[in-house]
Each structure stands twice: as structure tokens, then as C-alpha cells.
C-alpha positions in Angstrom: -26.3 28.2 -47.7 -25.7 24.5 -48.2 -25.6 21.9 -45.9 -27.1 18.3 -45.9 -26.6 15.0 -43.6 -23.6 13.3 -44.0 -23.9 10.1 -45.7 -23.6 6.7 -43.5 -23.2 3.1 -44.2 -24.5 1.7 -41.0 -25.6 2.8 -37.6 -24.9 2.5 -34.2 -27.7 2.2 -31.9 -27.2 1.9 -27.8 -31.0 0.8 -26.4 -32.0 2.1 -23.1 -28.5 4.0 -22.2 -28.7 5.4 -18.3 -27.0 8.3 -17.6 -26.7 10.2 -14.3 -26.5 13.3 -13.1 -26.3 15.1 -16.7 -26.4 18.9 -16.9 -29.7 19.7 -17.1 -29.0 23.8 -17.5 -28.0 23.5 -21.2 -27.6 27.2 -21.8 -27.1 30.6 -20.3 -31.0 30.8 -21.5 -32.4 27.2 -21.7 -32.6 23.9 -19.4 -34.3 20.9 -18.5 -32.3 18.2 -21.1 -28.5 18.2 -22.3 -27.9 20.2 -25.6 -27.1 18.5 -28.5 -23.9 20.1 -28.5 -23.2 18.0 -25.6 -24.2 14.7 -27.7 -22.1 15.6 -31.1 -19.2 16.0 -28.3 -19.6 13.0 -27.1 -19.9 11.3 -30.7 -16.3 13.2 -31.8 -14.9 12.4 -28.1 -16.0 8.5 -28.1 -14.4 8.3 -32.2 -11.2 9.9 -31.0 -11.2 6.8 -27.5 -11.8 4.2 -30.4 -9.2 5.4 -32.8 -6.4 4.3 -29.8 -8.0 0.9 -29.9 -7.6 0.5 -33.7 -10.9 1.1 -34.1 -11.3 3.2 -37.9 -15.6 3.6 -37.3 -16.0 7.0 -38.6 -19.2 9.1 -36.7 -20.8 11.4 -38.7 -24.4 12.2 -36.6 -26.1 11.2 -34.0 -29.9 11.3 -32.5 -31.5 11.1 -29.4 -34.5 9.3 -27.9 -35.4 10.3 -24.5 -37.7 7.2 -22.7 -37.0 9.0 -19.1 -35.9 11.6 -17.0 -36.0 12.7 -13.6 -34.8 16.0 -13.2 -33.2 16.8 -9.8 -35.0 19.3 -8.2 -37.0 19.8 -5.3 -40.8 18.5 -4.9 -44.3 20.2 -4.1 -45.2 23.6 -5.3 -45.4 25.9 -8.4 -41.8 27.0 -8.0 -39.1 24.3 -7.8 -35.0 24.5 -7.3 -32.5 22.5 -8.0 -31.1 20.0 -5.7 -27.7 21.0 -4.2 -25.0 19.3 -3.0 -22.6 20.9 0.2 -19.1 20.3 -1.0 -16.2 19.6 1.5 -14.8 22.2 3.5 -11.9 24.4 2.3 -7.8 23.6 2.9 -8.7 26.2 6.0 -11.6 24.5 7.3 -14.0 26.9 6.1 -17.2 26.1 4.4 -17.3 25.9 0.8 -19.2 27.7 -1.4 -22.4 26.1 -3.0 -22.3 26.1 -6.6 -25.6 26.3 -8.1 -25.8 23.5 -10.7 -28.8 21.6 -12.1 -28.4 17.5 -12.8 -30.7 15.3 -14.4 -30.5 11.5 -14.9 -31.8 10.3 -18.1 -32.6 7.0 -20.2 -31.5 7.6 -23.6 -31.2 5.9 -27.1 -28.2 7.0 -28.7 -28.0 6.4 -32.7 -24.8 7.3 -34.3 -24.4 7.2 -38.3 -21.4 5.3 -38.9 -19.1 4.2 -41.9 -15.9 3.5 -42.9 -15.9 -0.2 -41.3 -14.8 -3.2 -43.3 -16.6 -5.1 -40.6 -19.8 -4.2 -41.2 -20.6 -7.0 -43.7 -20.7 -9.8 -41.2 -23.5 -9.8 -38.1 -21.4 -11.9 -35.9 -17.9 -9.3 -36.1 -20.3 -6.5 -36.0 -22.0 -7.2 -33.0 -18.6 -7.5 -31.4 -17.7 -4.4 -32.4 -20.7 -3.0 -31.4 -20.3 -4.3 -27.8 -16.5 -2.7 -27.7 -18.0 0.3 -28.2 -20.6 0.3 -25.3 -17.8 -1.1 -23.2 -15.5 1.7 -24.1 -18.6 4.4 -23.8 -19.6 3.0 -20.0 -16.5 4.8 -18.9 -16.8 8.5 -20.4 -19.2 11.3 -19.6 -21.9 13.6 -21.7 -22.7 16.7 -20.9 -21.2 15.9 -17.5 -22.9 13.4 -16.6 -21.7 9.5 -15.9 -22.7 6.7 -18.5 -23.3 3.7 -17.4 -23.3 0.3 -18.7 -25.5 -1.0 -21.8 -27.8 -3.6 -20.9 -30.1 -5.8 -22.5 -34.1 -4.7 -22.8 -36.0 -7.6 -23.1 -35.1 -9.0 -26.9 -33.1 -6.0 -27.7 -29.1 -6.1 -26.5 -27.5 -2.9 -25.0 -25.5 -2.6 -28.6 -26.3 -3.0 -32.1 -24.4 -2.0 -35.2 -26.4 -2.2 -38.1 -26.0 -1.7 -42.1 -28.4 0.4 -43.9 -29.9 -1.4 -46.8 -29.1 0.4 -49.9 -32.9 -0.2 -51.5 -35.1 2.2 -50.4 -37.9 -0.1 -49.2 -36.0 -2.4 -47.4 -34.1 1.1 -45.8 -37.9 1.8 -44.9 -39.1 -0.9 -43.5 -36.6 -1.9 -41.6 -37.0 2.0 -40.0 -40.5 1.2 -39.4 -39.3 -2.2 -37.4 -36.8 -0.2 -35.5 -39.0 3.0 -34.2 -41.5 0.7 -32.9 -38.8 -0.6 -30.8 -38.1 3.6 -29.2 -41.4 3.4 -28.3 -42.7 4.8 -25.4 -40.2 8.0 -26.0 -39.5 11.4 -27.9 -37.2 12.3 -30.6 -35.8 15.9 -30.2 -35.8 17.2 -33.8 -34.9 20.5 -34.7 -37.7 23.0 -36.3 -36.2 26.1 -37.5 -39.2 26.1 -39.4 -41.6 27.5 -36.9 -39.2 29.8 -35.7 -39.2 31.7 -39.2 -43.4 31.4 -39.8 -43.9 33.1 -35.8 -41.5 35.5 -36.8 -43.1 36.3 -40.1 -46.9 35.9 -38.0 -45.1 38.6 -35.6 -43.9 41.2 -38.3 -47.2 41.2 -39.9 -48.8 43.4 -36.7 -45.5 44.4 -35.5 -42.9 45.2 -37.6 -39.9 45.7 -35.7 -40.8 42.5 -33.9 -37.2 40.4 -34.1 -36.3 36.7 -34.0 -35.5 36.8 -29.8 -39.3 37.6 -29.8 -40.2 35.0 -31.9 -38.5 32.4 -29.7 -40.1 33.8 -26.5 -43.4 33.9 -28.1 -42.8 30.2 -29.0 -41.5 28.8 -25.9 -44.5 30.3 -24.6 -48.7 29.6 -23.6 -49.8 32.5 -25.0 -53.2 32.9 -23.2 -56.3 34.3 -24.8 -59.9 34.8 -24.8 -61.7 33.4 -27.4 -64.3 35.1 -29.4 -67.8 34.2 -28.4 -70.2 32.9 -31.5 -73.4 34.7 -30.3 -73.8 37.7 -31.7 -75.0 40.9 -29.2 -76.5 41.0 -25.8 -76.4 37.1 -25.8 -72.4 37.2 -26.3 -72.1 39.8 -23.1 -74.2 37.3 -21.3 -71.7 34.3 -22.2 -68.9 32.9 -19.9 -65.7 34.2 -21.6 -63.7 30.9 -22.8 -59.7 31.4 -22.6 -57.4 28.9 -25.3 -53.7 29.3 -26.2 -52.1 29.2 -29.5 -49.5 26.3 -28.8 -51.0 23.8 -31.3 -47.8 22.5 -33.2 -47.0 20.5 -30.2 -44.5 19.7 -27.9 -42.4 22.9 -29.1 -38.9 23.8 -26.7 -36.6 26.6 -26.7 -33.0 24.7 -27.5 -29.4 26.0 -28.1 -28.1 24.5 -31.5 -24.5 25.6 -31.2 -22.7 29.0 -31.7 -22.1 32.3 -33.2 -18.9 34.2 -33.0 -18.3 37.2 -31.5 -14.1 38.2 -32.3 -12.4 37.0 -35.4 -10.3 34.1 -35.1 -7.1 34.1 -33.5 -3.9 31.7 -33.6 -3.6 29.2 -31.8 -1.2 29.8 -28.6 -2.2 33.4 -29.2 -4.9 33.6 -26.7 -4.1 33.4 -23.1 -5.1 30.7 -20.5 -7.0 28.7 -23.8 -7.7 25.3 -23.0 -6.4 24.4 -26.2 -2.9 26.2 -27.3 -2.5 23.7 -30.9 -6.1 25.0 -32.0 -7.3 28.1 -33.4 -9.2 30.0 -31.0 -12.7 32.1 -31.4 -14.8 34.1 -28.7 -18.6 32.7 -29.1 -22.1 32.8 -27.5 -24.8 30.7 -27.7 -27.5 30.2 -30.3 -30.3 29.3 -30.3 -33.6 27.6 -32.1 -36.5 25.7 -31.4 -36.8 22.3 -31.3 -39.6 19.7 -31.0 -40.3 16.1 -29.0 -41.8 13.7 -31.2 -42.9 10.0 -31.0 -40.4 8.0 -33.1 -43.7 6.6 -34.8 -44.0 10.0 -36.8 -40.5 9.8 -38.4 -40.5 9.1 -41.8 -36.4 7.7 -41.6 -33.7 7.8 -39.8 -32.3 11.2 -41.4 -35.3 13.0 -39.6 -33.5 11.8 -36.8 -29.8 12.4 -37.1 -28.2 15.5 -35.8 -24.7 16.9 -37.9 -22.8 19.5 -37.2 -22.1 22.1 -39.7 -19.7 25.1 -39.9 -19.7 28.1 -41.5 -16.4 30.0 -40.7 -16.7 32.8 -42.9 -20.2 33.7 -41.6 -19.2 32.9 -37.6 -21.6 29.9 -37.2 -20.8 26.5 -35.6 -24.2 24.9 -35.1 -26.1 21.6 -35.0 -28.4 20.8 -37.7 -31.1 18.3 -38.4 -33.4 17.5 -41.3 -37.0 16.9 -39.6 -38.3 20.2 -41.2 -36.8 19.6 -44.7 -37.9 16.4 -44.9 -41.2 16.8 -43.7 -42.2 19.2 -46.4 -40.7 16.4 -49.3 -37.5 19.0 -50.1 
């Protein structure tokens, strides 16, 4: 199948972006940070806001650098639960019903590959442009949760619209300038990679072993005890040593879009749709693994970028990213 980053002129980077009370229950099967679903949303939603203010930037990816988080749940103890929040009571006085729900508040980087604007040639327009933007992105929501204004972080201003150099080694170094500046934080790239070598590990000793298992086994400290060195009565004698297998580092079950499950239907065919002028599809989740990394190990900024990509034919509407193919030099 073939599928690749979109092509950008320039990007559009938001330093240091707070955000409250995000979902942090990303799927039926996965929390603790927003899906990047949620983020590609916000990138088509934010493009569609500008467009009414004459505004013709054209988004075609975004990534996301997470500096903090604090999810919202209660301290102390192995077992933790979200934080809830009694609503108001009823028309009838009765007491509402609590509805489980798990926030987060987060301070981001948001970088969106951008083209298609004239004004990109000139710093001074640019930067105007580029603090329109965070004006007009202070008053929507991601994945729920409230975005609020851009700020300035020391020598670095809430907004930046930059143009990507078209040599190579000025592209590069000015990537290395800019990912010192992410720093402390983590990149969430996508590493379909691993998934497919654990499932291939898995097969080899169990062959009906599937890609669910894979996942689990990933997401996973898989405990075990470690062989002693000393052979005979001097390795019975030995404390047993326990080590897990979770060496490729900060590895994370993530949802990466969806599959469908019905063929499509017309639009207005489907009753109670939020949308009656779109075609409409029954879906579930799926779902990958993905990896935190310290912007230091990116090689460029399309090891960063998330895009979506659809396949109608084969039912799949999912986020991709090129960490693993780059990586490997493909």
C-alpha cells in the first residue's frame, strides 16, 4: 500500500501550548494522553475556523511534543481513579448521575506542516499570521479539552510560522536548532514496526498467536527469571535474578484511527447521523503501538509529523507517521 507525508512549505509551531482538562481515556482500550485522532481533528477543525477569516494556510500534519501532564486522578496507592465531578441536579430535583470521565491537563508543542501561503516569504507578515492563528486556536477545544492562550517561553514567542529551507543542510540544521528548543519533552511517534517483529517473535513458539496478543505482550513488563551462569549445584545455590524484556523503551499501546465495520451508506441514509450531507460508515477503533522519544533522537521533522491516510476500498482511516521508515534509511 502506498502512502507517504504530505509535502509542506513551512511549519507552524505553538511553544508550550496549555491545555485543560483533555480526555485522557483515548479509546475503548487505551488512556492516559489524547489520541492523535484528536490532534489531526483539531488541525482540519482550526483550517476550516481560518478559512472564514480569509485565511488560505493549508494543514497537512501535525506532531506532538508533550513537556507536562498531570493526569486527574486520585493520589496514594497502587490503584488510582479518576477524579469526578457531581453535576447539577436534574429539572426534578433529583441527583444526577455521575459520568465516569478521565481529564488530563497537558503542556504541549503543536507543529503543523503548512503551505499554500503567499506570505510565507516575509518574517515580519508571517509572524502576524502566525499570532492570528494562536489567537483564533485559544478559543477552540482538542480532544475536549480547553486551549488556552500562547505565551512567550523565555526567547521563544507562543507562535512561529516558519519556511523550510529547500537545501537539505540548512533543512537539517535548522531541525537540530529547533529540537533543542522541545527539550525537556517526548515526541509520540508511531512504531508499527515492533508491533510486526513481537508478532513474528510470538508465532515462532506459538503459532496461532495473533496481532491483539502482540499488542498486549507489548504494552506489557513481561517478568522473568533470568538464567543463572554457574553451572550445577552452584546455580541451585544462587539467588534467582528476575529482568523484563521491555528494552526498546518507552513503548505505549495507542489508537491510530479506524477500521470499518458496514459498507458505506448515503448520506441522509442513516438515522440520527450527526452529519446528514456526508457519507456515513460504522467503525471501531484501531490500534498500534507507539513510542515517547526525546526530540534530540529525531533525525527531521518528518519523523515527527503525523498524516492521515485513507484507504476506502480496504475500510481503513488511520493516522500515520514515518519514525520507523525513516529510521531504517527507507
Amino acid at each position: 500500500m502506498s502512502f507517504q507525508l504530505p509535502e509542506s512549505e513551512g511549519l507552524l509551531v505553538l511553544n508550550r501550548l496549555p491545555i485543560q482538562n483533555a480526555n485522557a481515556i483515548s479509546s475503548p482500550l487505551t488512556h492516559g494522553f489524547p489520541s492523535m485522532t484528536a490532534f489531526l481533528g483539531l488541525m482540519w477543525a482550526l483550517e476550516r475556523k481560518l478559512r472564514t477569516q480569509g485565511v488560505t494556510l493549508q494543514f497537512d500534519s501535525v506532531g506532538v511534543i508533550c513537556h507536562d501532564f498531570d493526569e486527574q486522578v486520585t493520589e496514594g496507592g497502587y490503584t488510582k481513579a479518576f477524579r469526578l465531578t457531581r453535576n447539577p441536579v436534574s429539572k426534578d430535583g433529583s441527583t444526577a448521575a455521575i459520568v465516569e470521565e478521565g481529564r488530563i491537563h497537558l503542556e504541549v508543542t503543536l507543529i503543523f506542516g503548512v503551505s499554500g501561503e503567499a506570505v510565507l516569504d516575509d518574517a515580519e507578515p508571517r509572524q502576524k499570521l502566525a499570532d492570528q492563528i494562536a489567537e483564533t486556536l485559544a478559543g477552540m477545544r482538542v480532544a475536549g479539552g480547553s486551549v488556552l492562550p500562547a505565551r512567550r517561553v523565555g526567547r521563544l514567542p507562543g507562535a512561529e510560522l516558519l519556511r523550510l529551507d529547500e537545501d537539505p543542510e540548512e533543512a537539517s540544521g535548522d531541525f537540530r536548532l529547533r529540537r533543542r528548543r522541545w527539550m525537556p519533552g517526548f515526541a509520540l511517534v508511531c512504531r508499527d514496526d515492533l508491533l510486526a517483529q513481537r508478532l513474528e517473535s510470538l508465532q515462532a513458539t506459538t503459532p496461532e498467536a495473533t496481532a491483539l496478543d502482540a499488542l498486549l505482550d507489548l504494552s506489557r513488563f513481561n517478568w522473568r527469571p533470568a538464567v543463572p551462569e554457574a553451572p550445577g549445584d552452584q546455580a541451585e545455590k544462587k539467588a534467582v535474578e528476575w529482568e523484563h524484556d521491555r528494552t526498546e523503551g518507552w513503548i505505549v499501546p495507542i489508537p491510530v484511527g479506524y477500521g470499518a465495520l458496514s459498507q458505506v451508506h448515503p448520506a441522509g441514509t442513516v438515522k440520527n447521523a450527526r452529519d446528514a450531507r456526508t457519507d456515513f460508515r460504522f467503525v471501531e477503533s484501531l490500534y498500534s503501538v507507539g513510542q515517547w522519544i526525546s526530540p534530540h533522537r529525531l533525525g527531521s521533522f518528518r519523523e515527527l509529523l503525523w498524516y492521515a491516510h485513507s484507504d476506502v476500498d480496504a475500510g481503513l482511516y488511520r493516522c500515520r507517521n514515518d519514525f520507523a521508515a525513516s529510521a531504517r534509511g527507507l
